[in-house]
OpenMM code with the backbone's topology and positions (N, CA, C; nanometers):
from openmm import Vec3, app, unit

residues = "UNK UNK UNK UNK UNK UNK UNK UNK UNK UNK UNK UNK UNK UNK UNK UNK UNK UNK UNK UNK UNK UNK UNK UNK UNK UNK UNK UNK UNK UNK UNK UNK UNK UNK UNK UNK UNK UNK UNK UNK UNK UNK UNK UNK UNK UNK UNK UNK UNK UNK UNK UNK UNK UNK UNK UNK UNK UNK UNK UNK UNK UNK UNK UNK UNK UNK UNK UNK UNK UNK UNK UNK UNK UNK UNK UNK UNK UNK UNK UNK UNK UNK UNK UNK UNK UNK UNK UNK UNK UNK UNK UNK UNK UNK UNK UNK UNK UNK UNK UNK UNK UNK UNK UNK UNK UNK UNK UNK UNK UNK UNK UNK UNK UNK UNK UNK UNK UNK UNK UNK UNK UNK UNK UNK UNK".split()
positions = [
    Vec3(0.0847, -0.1182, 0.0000),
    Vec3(0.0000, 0.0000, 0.0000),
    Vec3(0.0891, 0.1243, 0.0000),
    Vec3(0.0296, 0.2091, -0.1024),
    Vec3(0.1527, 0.3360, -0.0779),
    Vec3(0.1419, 0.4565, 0.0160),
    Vec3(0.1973, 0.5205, 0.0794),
    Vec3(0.1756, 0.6380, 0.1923),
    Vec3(0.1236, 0.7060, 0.1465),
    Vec3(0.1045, 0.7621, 0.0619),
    Vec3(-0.0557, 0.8461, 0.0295),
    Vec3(-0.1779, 0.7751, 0.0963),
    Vec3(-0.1957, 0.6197, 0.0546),
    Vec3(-0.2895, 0.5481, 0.0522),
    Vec3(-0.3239, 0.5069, 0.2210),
    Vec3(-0.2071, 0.4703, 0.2703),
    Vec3(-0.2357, 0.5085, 0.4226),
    Vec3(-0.2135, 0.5985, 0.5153),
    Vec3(-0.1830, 0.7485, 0.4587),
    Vec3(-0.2032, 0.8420, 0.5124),
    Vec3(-0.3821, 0.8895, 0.5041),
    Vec3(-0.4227, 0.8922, 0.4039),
    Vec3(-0.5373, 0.8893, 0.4005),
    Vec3(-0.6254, 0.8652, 0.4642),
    Vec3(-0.6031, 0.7048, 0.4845),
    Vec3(-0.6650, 0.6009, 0.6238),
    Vec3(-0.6064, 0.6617, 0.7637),
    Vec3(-0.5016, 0.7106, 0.7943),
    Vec3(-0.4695, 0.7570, 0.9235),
    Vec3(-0.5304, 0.8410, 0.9066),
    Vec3(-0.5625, 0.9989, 0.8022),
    Vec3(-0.5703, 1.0877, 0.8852),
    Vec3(-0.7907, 1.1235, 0.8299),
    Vec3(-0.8210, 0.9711, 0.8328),
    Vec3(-0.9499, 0.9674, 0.8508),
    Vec3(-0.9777, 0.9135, 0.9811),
    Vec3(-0.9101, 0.8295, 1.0584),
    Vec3(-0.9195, 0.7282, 1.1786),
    Vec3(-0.8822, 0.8866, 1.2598),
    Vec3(-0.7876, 0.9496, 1.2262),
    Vec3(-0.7060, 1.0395, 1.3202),
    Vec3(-0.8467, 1.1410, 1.3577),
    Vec3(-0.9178, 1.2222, 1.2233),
    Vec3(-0.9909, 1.3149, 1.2267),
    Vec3(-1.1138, 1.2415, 1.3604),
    Vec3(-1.1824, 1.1580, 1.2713),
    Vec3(-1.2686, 1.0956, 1.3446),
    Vec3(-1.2472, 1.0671, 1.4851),
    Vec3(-1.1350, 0.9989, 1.5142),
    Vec3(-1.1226, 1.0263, 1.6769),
    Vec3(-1.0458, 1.1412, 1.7695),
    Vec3(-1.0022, 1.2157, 1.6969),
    Vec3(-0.9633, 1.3093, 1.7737),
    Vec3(-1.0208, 1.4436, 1.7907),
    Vec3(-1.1443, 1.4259, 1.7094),
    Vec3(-1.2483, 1.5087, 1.7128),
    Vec3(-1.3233, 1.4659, 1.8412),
    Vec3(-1.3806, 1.3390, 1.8184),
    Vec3(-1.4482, 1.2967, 1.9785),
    Vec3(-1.3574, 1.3304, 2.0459),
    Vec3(-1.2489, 1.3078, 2.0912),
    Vec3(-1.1741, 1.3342, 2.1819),
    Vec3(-1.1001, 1.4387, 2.2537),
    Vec3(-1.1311, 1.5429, 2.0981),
    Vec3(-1.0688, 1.6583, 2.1884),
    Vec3(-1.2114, 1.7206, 2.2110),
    Vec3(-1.3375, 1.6891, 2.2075),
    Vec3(-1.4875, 1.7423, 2.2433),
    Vec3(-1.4700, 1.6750, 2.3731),
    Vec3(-1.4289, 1.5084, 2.4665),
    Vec3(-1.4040, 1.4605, 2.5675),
    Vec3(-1.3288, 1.5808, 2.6437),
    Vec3(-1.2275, 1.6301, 2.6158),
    Vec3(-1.1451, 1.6567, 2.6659),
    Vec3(-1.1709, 1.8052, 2.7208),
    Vec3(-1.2855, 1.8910, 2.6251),
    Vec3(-1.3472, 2.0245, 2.6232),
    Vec3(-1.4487, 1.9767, 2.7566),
    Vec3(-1.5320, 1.9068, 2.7406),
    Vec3(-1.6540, 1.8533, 2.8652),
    Vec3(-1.5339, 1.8226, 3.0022),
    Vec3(-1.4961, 1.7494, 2.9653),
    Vec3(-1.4152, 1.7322, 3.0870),
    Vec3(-1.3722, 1.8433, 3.2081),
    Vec3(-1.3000, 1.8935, 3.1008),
    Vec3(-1.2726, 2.0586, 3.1677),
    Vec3(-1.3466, 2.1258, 3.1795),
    Vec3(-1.4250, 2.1317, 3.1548),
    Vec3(-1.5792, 2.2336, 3.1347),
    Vec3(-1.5946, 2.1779, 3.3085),
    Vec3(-1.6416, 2.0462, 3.2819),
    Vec3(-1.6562, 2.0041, 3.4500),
    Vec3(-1.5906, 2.0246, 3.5732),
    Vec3(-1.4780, 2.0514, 3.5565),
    Vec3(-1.3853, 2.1012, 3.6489),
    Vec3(-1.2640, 2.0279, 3.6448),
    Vec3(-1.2536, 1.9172, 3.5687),
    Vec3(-1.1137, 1.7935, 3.5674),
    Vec3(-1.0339, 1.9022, 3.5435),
    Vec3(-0.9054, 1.9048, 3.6089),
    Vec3(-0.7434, 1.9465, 3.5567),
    Vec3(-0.7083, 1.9313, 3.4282),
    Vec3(-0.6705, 1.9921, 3.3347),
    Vec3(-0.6474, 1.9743, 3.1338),
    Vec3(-0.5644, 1.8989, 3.1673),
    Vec3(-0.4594, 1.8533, 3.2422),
    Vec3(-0.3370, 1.7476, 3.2269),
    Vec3(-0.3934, 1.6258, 3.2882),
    Vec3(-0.5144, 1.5988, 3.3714),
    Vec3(-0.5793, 1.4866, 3.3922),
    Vec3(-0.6875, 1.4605, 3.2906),
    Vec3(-0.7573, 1.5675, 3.2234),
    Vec3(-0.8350, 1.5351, 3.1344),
    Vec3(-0.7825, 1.4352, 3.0112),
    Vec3(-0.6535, 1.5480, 2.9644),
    Vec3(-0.5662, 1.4768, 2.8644),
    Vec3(-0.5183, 1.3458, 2.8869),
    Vec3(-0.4828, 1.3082, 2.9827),
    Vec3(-0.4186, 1.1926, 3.0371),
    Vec3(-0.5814, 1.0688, 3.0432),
    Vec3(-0.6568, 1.1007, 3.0739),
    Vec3(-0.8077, 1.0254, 2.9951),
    Vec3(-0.8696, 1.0110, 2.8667),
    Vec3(-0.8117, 1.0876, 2.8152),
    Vec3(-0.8673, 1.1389, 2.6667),
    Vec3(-0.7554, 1.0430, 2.6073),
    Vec3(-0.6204, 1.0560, 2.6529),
    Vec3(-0.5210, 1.0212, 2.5837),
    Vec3(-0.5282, 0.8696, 2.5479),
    Vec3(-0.5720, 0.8517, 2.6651),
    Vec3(-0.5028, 0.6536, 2.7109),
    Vec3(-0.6511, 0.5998, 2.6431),
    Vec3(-0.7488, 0.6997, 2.6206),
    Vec3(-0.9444, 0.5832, 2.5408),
    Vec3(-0.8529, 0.6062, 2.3503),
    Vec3(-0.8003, 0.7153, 2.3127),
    Vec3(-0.6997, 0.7139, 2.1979),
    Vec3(-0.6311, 0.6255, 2.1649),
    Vec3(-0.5767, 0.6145, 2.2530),
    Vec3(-0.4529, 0.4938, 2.2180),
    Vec3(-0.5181, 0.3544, 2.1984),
    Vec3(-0.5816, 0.3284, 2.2897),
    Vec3(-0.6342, 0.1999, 2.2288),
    Vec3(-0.7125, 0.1933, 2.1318),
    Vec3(-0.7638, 0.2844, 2.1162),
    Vec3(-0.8783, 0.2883, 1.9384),
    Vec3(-0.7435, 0.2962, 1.8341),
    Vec3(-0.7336, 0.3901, 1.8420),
    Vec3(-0.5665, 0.3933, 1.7131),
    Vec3(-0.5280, 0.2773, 1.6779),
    Vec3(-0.4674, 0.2190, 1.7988),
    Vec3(-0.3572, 0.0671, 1.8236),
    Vec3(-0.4532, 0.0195, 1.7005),
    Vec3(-0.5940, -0.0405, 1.7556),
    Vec3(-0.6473, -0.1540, 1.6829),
    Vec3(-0.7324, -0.0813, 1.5053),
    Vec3(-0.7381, 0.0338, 1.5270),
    Vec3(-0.8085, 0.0951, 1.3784),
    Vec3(-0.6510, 0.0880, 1.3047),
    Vec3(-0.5868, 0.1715, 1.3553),
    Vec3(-0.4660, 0.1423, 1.2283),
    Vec3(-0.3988, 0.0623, 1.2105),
    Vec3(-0.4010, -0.0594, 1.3024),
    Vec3(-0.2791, -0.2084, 1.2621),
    Vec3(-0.3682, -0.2401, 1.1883),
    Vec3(-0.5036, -0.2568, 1.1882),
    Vec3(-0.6060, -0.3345, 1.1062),
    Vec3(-0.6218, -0.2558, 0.9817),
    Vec3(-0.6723, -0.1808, 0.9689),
    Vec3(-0.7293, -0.0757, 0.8272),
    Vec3(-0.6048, 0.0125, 0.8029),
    Vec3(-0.5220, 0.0964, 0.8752),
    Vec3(-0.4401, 0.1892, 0.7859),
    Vec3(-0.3265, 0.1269, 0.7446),
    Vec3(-0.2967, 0.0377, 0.8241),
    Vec3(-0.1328, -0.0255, 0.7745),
    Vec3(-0.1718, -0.1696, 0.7518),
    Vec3(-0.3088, -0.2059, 0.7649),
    Vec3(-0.2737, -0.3595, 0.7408),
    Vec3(-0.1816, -0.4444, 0.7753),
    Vec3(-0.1358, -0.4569, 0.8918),
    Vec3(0.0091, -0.4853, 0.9810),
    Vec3(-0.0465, -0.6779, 1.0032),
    Vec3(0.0364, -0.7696, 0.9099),
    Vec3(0.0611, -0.8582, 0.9518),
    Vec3(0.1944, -0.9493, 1.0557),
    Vec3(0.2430, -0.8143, 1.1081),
    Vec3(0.3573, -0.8656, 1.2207),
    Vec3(0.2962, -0.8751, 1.3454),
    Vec3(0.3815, -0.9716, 1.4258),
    Vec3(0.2965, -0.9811, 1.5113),
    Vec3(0.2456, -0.8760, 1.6306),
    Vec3(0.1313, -0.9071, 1.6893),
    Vec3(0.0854, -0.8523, 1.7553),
    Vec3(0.1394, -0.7981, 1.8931),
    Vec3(0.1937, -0.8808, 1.9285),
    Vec3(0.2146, -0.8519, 2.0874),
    Vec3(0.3557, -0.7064, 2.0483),
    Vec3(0.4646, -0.7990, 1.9319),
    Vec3(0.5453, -0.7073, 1.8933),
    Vec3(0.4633, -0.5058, 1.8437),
    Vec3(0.3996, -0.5443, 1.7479),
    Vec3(0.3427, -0.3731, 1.7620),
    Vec3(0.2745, -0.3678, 1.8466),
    Vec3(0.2214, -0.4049, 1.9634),
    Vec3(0.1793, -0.3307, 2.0451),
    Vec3(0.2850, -0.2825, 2.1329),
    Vec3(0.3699, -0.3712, 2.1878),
    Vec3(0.4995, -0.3066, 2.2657),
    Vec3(0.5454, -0.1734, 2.1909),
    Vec3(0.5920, -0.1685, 2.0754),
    Vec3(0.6116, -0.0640, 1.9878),
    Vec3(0.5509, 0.0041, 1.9991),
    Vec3(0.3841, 0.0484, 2.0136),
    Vec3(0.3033, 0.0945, 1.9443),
    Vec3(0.2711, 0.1972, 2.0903),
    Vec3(0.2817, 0.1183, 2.1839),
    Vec3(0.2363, 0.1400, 2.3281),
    Vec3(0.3919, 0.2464, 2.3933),
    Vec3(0.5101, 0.2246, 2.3498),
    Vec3(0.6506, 0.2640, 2.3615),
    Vec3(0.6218, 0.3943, 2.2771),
    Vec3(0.6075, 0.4165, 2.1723),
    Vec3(0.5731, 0.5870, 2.0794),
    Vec3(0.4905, 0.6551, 2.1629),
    Vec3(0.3751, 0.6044, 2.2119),
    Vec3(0.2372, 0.7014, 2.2451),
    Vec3(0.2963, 0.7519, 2.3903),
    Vec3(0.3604, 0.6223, 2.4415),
    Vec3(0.4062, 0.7050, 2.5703),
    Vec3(0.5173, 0.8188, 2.5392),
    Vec3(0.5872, 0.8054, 2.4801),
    Vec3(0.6693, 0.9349, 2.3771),
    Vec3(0.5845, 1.0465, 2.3783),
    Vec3(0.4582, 1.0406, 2.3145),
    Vec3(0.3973, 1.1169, 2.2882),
    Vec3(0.3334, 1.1704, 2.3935),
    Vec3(0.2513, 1.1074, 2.4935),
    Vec3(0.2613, 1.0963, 2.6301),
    Vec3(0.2953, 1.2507, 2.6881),
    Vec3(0.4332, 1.2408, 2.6805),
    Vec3(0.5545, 1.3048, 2.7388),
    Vec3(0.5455, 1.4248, 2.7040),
    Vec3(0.5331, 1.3963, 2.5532),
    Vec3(0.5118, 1.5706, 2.4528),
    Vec3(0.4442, 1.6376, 2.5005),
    Vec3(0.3299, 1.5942, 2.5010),
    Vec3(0.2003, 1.6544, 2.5526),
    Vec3(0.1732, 1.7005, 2.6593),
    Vec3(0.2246, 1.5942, 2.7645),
    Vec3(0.2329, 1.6951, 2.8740),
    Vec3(0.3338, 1.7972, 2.9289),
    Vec3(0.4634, 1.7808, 2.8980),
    Vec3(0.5631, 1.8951, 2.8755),
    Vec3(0.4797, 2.0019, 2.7970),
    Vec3(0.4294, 1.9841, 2.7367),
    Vec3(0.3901, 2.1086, 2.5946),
    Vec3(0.3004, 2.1514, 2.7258),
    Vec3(0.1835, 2.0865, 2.7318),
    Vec3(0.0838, 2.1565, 2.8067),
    Vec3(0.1707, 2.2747, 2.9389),
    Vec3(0.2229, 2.1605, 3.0618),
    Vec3(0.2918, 2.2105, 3.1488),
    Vec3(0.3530, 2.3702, 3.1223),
    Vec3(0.4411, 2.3716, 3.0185),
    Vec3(0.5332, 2.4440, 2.9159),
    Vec3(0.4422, 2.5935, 2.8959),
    Vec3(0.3508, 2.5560, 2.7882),
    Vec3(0.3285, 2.6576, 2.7362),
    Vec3(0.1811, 2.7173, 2.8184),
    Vec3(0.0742, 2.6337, 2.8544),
    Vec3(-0.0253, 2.6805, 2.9149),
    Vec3(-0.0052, 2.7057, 3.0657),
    Vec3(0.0390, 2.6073, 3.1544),
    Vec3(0.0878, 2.6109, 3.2927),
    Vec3(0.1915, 2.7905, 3.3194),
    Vec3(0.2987, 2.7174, 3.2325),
    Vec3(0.4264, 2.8297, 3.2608),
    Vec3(0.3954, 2.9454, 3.2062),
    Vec3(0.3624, 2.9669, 3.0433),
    Vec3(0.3617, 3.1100, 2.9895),
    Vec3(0.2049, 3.1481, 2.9468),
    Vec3(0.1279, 3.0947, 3.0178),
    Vec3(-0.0202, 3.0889, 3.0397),
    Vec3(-0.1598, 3.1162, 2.9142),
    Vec3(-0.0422, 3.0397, 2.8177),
    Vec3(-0.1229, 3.0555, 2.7309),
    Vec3(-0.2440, 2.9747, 2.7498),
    Vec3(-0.3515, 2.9983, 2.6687),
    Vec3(-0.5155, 2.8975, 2.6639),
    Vec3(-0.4605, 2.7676, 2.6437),
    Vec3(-0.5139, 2.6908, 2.7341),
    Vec3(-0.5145, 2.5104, 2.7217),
    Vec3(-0.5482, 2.4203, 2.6068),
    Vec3(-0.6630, 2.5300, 2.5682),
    Vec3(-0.7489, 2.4794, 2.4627),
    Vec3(-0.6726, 2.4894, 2.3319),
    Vec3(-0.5638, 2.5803, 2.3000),
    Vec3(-0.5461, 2.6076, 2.1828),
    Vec3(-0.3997, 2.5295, 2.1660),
    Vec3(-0.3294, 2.5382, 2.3429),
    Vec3(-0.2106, 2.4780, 2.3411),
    Vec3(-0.2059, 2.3154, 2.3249),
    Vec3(-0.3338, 2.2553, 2.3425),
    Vec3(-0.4020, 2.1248, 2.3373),
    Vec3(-0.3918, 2.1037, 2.1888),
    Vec3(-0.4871, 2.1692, 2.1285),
    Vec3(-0.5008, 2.1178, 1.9687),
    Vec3(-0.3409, 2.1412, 1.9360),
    Vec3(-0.3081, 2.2212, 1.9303),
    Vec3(-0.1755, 2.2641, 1.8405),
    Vec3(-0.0654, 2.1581, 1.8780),
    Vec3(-0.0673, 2.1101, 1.9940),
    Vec3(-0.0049, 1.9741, 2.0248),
    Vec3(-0.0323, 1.8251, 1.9540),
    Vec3(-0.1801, 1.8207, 2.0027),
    Vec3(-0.2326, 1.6871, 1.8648),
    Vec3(-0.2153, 1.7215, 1.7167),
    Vec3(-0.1573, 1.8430, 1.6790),
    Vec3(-0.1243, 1.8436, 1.5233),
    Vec3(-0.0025, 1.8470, 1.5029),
    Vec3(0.0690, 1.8395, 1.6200),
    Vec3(0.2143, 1.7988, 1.5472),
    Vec3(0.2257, 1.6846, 1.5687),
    Vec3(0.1545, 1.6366, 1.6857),
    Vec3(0.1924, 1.4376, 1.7046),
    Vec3(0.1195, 1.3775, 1.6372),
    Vec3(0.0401, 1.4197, 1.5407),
    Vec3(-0.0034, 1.3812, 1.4325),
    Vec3(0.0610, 1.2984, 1.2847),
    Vec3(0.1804, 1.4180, 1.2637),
    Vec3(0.2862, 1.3755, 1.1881),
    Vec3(0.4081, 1.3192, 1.2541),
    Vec3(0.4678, 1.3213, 1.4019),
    Vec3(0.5133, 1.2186, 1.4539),
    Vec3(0.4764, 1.0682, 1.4616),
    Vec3(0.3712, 1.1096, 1.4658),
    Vec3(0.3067, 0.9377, 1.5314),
    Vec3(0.2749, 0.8789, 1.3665),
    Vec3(0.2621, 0.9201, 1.2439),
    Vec3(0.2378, 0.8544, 1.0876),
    Vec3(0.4072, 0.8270, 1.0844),
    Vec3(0.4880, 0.8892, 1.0768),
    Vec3(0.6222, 0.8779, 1.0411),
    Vec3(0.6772, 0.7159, 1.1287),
    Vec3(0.6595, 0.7370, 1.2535),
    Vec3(0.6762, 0.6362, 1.3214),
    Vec3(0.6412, 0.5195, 1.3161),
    Vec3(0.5206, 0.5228, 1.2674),
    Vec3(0.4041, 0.3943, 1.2569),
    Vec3(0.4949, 0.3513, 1.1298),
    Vec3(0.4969, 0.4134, 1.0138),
    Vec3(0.5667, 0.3563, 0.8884),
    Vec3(0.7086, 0.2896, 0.9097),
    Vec3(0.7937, 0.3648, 0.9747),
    Vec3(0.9085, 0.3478, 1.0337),
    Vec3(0.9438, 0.2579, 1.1310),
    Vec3(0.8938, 0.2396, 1.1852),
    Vec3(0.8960, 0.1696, 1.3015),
    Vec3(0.8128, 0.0487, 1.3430),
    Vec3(0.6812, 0.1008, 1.4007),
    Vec3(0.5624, 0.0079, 1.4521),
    Vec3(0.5412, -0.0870, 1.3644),
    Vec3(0.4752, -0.0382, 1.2325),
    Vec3(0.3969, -0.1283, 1.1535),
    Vec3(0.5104, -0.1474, 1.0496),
    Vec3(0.5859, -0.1037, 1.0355),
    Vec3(0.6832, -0.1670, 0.9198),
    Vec3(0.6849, -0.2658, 0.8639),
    Vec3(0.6636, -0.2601, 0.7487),
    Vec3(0.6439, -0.3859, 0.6967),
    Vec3(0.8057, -0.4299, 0.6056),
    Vec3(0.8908, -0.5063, 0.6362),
    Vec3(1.0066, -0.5402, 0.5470),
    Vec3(1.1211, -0.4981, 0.5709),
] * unit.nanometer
topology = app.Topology()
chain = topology.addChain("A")
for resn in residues:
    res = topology.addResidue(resn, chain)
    for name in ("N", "CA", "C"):
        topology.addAtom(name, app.Element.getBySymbol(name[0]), res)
């Protein structure tokens, strides 16, 4: 399959859930949750939808399983990290909006986390 062809598929799986998720993540806070505990809920119901929508439909990943998930589970916590440094960083420390420092974070680990998956996780060969 060529990276056009599963970029496509990622960044339909991506739109679709990270739309619910960053609307989770808006209610959440709305309610009173902490944005770095919200995120950290929002994050970890993500990861497991991703894991199983893109080994199955975007990459078609016939390696084994337990192997990309260790992999797969090893990046996000990477990402993890980003996210909450970024948040900490830019909304905590130089007080910018949560909300905007939030999205602008899921759009760069956006193109981290496709590069990786090709590279790394789901590699095929």
């Amino acid at each position: 399959m060529t990276a056009l062809r599963q970029f496509s598929r990622y960044v339909t799986i991506g739109v679709a859930t990270n739309l619910s998720l960053y609307a989770a993540y808006l209610l959440l806070t709305a309610l009173g949750l902490d944005p770095k505990a919200a995120m950290t809920v929002t994050y970890a119901v993500g990861v497991a939808l991703s894991f199983h929508l893109n080994r199955r439909w975007t990459f078609e990943s016939g390696l084994p399983y337990l192997q990309t998930l260790r992999r797969f589970v090893a990046l996000y916590a990477s990402g993890y990290v980003l996210n909450l440094a970024g948040l900490a960083l830019f909304a905590d420390r130089l007080g910018l909006p949560h909300q905007w420092v939030q999205i602008a974070i899921m759009a760069g680990l956006v193109v981290y986390f496709f590069t990786m998956f090709r590279v790394w996780v789901f590699r095929s060969g």
